[in-house]
C-alpha positions as a Markdown table, in Angstrom:
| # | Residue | x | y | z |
|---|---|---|---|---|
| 1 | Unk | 17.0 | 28.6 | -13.3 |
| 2 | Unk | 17.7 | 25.9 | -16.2 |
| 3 | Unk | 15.0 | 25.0 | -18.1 |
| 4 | Unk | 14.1 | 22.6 | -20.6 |
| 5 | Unk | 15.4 | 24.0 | -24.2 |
| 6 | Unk | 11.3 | 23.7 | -25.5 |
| 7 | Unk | 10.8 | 26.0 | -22.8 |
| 8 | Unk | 9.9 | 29.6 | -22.1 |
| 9 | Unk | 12.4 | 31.1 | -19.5 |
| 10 | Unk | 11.0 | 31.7 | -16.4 |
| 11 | Unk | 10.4 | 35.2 | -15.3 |
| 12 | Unk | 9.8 | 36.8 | -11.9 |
| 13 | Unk | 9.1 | 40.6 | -11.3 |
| 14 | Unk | 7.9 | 43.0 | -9.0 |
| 15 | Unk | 4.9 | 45.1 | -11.0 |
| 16 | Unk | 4.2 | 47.1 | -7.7 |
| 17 | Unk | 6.6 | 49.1 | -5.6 |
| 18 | Unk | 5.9 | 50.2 | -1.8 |
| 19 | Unk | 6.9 | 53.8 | -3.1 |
| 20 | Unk | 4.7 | 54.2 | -6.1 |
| 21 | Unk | 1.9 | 52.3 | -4.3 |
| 22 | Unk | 2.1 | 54.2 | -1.3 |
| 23 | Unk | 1.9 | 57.7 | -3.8 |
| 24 | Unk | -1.1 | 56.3 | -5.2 |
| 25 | Unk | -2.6 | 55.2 | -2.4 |
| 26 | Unk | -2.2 | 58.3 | -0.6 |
| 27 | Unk | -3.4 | 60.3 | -4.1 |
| 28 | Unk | -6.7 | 58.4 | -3.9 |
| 29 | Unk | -6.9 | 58.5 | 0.2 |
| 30 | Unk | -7.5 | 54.8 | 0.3 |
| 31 | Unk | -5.2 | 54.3 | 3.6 |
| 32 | Unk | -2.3 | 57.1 | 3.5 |
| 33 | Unk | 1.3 | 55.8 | 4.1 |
| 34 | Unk | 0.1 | 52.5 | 3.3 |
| 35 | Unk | 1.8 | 50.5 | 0.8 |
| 36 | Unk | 2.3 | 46.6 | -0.7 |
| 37 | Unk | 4.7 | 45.0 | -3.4 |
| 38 | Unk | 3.5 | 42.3 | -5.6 |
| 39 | Unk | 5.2 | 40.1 | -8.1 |
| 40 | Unk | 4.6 | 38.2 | -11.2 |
| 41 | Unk | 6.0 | 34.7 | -12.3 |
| 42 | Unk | 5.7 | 33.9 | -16.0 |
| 43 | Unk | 6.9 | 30.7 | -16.4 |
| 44 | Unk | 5.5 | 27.0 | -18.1 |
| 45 | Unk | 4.4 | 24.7 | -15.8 |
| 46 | Unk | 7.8 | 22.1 | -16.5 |
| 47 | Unk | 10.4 | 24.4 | -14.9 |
| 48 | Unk | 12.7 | 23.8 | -11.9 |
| 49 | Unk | 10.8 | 21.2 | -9.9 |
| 50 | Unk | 7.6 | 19.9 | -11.0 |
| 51 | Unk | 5.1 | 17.5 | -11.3 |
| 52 | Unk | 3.6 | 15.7 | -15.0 |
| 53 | Unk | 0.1 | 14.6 | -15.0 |
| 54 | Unk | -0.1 | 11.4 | -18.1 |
| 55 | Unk | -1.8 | 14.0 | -20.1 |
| 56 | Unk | 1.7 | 16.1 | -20.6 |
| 57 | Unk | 2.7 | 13.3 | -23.5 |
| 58 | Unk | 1.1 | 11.4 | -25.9 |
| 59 | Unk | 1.4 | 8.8 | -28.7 |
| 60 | Unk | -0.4 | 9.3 | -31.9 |
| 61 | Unk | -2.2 | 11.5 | -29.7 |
| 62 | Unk | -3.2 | 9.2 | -27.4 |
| 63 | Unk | -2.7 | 8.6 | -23.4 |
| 64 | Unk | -3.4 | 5.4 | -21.8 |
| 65 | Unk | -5.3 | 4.4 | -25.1 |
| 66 | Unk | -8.1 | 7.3 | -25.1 |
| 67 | Unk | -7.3 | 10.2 | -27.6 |
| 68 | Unk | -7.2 | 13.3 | -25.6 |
| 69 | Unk | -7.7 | 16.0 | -28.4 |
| 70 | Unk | -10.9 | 16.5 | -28.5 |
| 71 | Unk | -10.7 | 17.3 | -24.5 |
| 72 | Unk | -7.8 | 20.5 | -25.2 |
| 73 | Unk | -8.8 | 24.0 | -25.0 |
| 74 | Unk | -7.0 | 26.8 | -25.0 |
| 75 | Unk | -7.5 | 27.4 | -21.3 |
| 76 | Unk | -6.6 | 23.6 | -20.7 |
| 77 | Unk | -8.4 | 20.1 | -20.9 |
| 78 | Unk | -11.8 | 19.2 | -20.1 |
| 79 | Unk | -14.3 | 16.8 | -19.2 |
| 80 | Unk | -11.4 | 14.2 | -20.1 |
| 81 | Unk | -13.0 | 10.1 | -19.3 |
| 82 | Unk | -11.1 | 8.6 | -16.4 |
| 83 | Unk | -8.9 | 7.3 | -15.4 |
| 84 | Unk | -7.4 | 10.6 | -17.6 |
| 85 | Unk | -7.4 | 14.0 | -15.3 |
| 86 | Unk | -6.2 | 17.0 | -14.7 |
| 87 | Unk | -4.3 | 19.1 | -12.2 |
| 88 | Unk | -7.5 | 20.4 | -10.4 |
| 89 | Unk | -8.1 | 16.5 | -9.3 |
| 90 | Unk | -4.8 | 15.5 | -8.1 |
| 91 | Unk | -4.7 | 14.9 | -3.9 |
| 92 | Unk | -2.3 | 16.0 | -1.0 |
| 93 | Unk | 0.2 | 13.0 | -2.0 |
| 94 | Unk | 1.0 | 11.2 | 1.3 |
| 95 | Unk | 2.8 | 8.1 | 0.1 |
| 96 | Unk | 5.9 | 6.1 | 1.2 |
| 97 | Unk | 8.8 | 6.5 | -1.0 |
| 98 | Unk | 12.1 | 4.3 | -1.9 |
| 99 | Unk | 15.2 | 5.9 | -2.9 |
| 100 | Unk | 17.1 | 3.9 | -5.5 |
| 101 | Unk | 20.8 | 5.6 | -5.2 |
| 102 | Unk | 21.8 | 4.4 | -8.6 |
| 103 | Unk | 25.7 | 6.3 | -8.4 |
| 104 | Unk | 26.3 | 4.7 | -4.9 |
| 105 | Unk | 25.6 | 1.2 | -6.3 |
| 106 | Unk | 28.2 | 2.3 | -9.2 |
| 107 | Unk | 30.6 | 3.6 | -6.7 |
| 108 | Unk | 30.9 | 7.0 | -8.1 |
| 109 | Unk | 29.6 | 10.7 | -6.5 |
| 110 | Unk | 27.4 | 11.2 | -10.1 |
| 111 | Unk | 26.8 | 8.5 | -13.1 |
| 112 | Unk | 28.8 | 9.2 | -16.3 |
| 113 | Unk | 27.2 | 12.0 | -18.7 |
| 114 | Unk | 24.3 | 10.7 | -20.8 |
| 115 | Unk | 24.7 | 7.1 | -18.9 |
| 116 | Unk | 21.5 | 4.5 | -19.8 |
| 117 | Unk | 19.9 | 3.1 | -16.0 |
| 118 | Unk | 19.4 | -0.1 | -16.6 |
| 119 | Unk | 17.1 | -2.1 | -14.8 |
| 120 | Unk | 20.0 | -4.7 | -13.4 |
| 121 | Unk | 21.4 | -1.2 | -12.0 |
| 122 | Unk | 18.0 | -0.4 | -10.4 |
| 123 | Unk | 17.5 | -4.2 | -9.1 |
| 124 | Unk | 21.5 | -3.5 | -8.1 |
| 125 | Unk | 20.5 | -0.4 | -6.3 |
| 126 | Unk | 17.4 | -1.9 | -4.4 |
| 127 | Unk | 19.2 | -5.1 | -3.2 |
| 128 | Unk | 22.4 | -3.1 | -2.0 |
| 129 | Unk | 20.1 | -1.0 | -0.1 |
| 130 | Unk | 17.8 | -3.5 | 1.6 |
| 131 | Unk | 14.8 | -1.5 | 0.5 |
| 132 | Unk | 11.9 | -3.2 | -1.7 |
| 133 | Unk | 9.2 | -1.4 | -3.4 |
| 134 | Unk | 5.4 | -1.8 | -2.9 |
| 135 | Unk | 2.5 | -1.1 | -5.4 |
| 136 | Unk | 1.7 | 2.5 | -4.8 |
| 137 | Unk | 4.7 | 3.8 | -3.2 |
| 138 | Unk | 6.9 | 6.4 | -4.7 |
| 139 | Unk | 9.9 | 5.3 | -6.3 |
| 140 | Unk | 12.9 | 8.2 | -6.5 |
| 141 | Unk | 15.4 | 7.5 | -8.5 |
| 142 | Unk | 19.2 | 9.5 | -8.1 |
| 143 | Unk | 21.8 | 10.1 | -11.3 |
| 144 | Unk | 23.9 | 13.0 | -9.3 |
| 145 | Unk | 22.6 | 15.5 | -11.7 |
| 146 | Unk | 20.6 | 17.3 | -9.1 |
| 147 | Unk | 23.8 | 18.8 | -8.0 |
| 148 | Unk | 24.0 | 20.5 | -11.2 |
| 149 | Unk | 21.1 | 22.5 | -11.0 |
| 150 | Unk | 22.6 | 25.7 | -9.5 |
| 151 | Unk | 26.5 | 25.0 | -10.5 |
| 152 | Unk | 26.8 | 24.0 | -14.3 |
| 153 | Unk | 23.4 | 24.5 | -16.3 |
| 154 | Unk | 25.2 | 23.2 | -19.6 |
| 155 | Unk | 26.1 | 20.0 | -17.5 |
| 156 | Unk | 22.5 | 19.4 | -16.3 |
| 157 | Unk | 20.4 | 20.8 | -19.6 |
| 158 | Unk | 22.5 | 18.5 | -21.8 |
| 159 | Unk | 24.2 | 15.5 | -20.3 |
| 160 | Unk | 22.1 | 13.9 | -17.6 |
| 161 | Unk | 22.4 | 10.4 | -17.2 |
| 162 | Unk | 18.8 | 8.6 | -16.8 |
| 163 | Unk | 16.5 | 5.6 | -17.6 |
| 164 | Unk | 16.7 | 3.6 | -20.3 |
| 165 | Unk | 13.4 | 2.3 | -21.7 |
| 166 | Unk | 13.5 | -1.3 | -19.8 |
| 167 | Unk | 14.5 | 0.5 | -17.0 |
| 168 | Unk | 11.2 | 2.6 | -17.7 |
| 169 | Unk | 9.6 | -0.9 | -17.8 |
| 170 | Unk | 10.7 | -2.0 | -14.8 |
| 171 | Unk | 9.5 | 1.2 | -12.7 |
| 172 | Unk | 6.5 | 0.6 | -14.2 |
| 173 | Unk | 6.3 | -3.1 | -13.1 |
| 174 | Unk | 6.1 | -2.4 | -9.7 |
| 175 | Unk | 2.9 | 0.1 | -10.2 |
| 176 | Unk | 4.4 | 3.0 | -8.0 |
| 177 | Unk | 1.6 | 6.3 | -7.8 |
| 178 | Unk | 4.6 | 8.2 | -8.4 |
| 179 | Unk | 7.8 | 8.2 | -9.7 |
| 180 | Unk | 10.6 | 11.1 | -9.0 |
| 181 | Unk | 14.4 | 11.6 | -10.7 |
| 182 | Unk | 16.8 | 14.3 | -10.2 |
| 183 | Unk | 17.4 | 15.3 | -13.9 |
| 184 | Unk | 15.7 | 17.3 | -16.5 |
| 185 | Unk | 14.0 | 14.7 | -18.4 |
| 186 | Unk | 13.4 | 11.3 | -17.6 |
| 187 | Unk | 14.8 | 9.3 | -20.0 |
| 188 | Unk | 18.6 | 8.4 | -21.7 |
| 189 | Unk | 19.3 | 8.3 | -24.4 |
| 190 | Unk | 15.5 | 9.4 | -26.2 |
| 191 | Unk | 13.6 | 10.9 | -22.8 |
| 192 | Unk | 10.3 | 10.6 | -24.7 |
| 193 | Unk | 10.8 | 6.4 | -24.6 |
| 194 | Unk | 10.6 | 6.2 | -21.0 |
| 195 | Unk | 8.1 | 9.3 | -20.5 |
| 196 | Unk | 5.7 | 6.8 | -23.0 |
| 197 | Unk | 6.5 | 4.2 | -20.8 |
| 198 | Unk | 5.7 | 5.9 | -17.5 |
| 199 | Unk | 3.0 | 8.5 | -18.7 |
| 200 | Unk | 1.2 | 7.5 | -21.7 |
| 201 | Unk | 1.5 | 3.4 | -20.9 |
| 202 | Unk | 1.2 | 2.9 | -17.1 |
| 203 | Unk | -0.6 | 6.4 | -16.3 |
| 204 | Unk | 2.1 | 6.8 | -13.2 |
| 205 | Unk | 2.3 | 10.5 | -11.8 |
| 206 | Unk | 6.0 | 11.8 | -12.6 |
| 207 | Unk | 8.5 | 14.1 | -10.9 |
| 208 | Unk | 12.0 | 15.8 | -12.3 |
| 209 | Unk | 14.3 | 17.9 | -11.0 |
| 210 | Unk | 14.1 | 16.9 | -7.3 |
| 211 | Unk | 17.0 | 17.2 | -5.0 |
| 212 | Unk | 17.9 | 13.7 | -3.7 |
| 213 | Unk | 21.5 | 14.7 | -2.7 |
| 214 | Unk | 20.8 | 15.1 | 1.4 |
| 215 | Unk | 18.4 | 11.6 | 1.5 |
| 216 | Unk | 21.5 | 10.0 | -0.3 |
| 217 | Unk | 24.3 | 11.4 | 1.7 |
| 218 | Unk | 21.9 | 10.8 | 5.2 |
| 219 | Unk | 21.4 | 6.9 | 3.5 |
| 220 | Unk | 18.0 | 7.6 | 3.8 |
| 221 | Unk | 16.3 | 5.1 | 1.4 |
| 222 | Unk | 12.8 | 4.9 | 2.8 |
| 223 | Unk | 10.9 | 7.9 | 3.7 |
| 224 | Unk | 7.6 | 9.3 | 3.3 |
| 225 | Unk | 6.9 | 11.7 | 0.9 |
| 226 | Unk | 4.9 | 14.8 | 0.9 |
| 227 | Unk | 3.7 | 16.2 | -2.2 |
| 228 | Unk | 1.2 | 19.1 | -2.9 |
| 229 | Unk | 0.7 | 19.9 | -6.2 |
| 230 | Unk | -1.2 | 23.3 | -7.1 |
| 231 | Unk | -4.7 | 22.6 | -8.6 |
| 232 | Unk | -4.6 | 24.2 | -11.6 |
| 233 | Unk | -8.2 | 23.5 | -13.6 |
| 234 | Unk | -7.5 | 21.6 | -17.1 |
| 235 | Unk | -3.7 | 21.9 | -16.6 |
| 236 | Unk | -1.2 | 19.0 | -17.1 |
| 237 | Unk | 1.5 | 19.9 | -14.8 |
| 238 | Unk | 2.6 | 22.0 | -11.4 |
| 239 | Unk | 4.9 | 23.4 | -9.8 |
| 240 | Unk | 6.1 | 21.7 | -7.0 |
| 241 | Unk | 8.0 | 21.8 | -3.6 |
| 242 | Unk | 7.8 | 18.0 | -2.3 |
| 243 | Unk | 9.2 | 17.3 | 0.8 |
| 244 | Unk | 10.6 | 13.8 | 1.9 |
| 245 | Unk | 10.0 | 12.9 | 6.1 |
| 246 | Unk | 12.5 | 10.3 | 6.8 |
């Protein structure tokens, strides 16, 4: 899996084996021929597909104007003042989303490497479609990078195309609950510009490296969205699986 070059790899491992466990288990009598396997992930909470709370960034160490270091702990944040949270007090996310197919306004299967969004590309997108976008909804947002995930992981670690801070701006103009983008990190060509705009400015829940490429090949520009983040007490981010109902 590619992840983010600040990043621990991810790891996944068994730790118990049906044959050793069904030794021991016989050893101490506790149910003889019975066995299980069990496995470990070791992993940070911003690889493959996930899901950032505002609290993930911050400038001058502040989100949404409230400094949040005196609410970080080792084990994760705390008693933070709303409308600041953490994982533990996200929802079952239920909301109607609009896919903005930025390469099939352009013409083109993928955006060119390291390409800006723009917002006349994301008004482009929206009109070409027929789709408008309502306070609340989810806005996803494809590059064509998605496809990269499993095929070329220099390609999608290092020359995504994405937003461009007034495209950032004018995501967050339309006050989605959630935005979603099918690259590694928001933003082209600083990613921390438009994750300011989106996390520490607006407070708007953010999602990267979702697949978009069956809703764009199906045309399917309005679905509803399903997402179920894990509720991990004082974290600022999840893994994710999000699924789209069209």
């Amino acid at each position: 899996m590619p992840v983010h070059p600040f990043d621990p790899p991810f790891q996944f491992f068994l730790y118990r084996y049906h044959e050793y466990v069904r030794k021991s288990f016989d050893e101490m009598g506790i149910q003889p021929g019975f066995s299980d396997a069990i496995s470990l992930i070791v992993t940070s909470m911003h690889s493959g597909t996930h899901f950032d709370l505002p609290i993930h960034m911050s400038e001058d160490l502040k989100v949404m104007g409230i400094d949040v270091t005196p609410y970080q702990r080792d084990t994760g944040f705390v008693n933070l003042p709303e409308p600041l949270h953490s994982m533990e007090k996200v929802p079952p996310l239920l909301l109607r989303a609009v896919l903005l197919d930025v390469p099939a306004y352009k013409g083109v299967d993928v955006l060119p490497e390291r390409y800006a969004i723009t917002p006349d590309d994301l008004e482009g997108a929206a009109a070409t479609q027929g789709v408008s976008i309502g306070e609340g909804d989810c806005i996803l947002i494809r590059t064509g990078y998605g496809r990269y995930f499993e095929t070329d992981r220099d390609t999608y670690l290092n020359k995504w195309a994405g937003l461009d801070d007034e495209a950032a701006r004018w995501v967050a103009a339309r006050r989605p609950k959630l935005v979603g983008i099918d690259n590694l990190s928001l933003g082209v060509p600083a990613p921390f510009t438009s994750h300011r705009v989106i996390l520490v400015e607006a407070g708007i829940y953010l999602m990267k490296s979702l697949t978009l490429e069956t809703l764009a090949a199906d045309r399917t520009y309005v679905s509803t969205v399903v997402v179920l983040p894990l509720k991990i007490k004082g974290g600022e981010a999840s893994l994710i699986r999000p699924i789209a109902i069209a």
